[in-house]
C-alpha positions as CSV (number, residue, x, y, z in Angstrom):
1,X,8.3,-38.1,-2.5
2,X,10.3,-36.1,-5.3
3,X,14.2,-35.1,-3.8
4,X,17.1,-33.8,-6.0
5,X,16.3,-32.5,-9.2
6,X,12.9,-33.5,-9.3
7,X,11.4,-32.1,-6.5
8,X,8.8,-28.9,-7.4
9,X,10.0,-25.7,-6.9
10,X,8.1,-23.9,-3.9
11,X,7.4,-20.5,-4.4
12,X,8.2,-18.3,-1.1
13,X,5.9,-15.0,-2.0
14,X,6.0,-12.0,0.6
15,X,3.1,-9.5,1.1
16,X,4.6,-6.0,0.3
17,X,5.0,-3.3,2.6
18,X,1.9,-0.7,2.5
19,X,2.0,2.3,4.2
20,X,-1.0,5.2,4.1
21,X,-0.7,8.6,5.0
22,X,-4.6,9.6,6.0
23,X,-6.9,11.4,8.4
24,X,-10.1,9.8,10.2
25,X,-12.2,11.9,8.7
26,X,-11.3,11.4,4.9
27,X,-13.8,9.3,3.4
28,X,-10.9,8.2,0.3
29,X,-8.6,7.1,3.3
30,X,-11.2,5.0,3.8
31,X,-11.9,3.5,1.0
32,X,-8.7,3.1,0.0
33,X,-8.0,1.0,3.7
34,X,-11.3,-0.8,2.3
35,X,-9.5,-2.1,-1.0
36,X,-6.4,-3.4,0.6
37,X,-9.0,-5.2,3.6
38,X,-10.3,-6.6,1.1
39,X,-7.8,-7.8,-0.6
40,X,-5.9,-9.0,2.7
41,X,-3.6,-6.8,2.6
42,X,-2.4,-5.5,5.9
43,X,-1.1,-1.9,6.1
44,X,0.5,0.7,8.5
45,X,-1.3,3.9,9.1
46,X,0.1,6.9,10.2
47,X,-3.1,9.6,11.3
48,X,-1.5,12.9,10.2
49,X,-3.9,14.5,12.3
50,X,-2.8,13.0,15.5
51,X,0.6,13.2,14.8
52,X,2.4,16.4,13.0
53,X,5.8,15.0,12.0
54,X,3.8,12.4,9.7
55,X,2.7,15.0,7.7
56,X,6.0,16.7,7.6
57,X,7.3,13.3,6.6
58,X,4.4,12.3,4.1
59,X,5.4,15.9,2.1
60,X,8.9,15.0,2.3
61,X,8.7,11.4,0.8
62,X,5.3,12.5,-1.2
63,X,7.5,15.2,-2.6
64,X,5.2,17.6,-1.9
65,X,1.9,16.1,-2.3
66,X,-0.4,17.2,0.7
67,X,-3.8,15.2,0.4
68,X,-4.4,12.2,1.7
69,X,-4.2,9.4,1.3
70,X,-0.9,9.0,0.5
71,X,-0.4,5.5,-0.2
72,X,3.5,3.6,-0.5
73,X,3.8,0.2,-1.6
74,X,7.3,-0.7,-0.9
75,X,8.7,2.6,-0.4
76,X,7.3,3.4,-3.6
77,X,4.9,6.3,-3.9
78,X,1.8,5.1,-5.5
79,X,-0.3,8.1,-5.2
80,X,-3.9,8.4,-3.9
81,X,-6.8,6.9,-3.5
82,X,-7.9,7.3,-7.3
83,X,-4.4,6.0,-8.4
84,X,-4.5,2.8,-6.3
85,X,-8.0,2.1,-7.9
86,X,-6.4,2.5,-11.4
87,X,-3.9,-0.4,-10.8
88,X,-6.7,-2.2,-9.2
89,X,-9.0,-2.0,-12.2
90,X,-5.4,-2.4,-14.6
91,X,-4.3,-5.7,-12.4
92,X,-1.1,-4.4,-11.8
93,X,-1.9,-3.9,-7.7
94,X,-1.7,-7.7,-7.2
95,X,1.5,-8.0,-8.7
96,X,2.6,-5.0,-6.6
97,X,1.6,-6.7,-3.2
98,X,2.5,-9.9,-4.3
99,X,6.1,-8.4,-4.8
């Protein structure tokens, strides 16, 4: 067993914080849910639908957007459905949950 110096260094990794802004109806909420399942991702969803103020408070922190999904990795606004494919296909959304 390696002590001191000499012992390997354990990487602690976190999954990042994902947060989606959607209605049950909108077939890119759902896909983009499908990505992040896929990738074992977990996620909080906020139905603007059944709740108003979370679509008052996806404008405000969307600054302005109105579609859905809104998608947040890390408080970070991320965009849509179409731009959350783009860092898929880039490899850049692994680094970002990985965060």
């Amino acid at each position: 067993m390696a002590t001191g110096v000499d012992a390997p260094i354990k990487r602690i990794s976190r999954m990042a914080t994902v947060e989606i802004y959607s209605k049950s109806w909108c077939p890119y909420c759902r896909m983009a849910k499908r990505l992040l399942e896929e990738k074992g991702q977990e996620f909080v969803e906020f139905d603007v639908e059944l709740d108003p103020g979370k679509y008052d408070e996806m404008l405000e922190r969307s600054r302005g957007r109105w579609t859905v999904p809104e998608i947040f990795i890390d408080g970070e606004l991320i965009g849509g459905f179409d731009e959350l494919r783009a860092l898929e296909a880039s490899g850049r959304l692994d680094e970002m949950l990985e965060s």
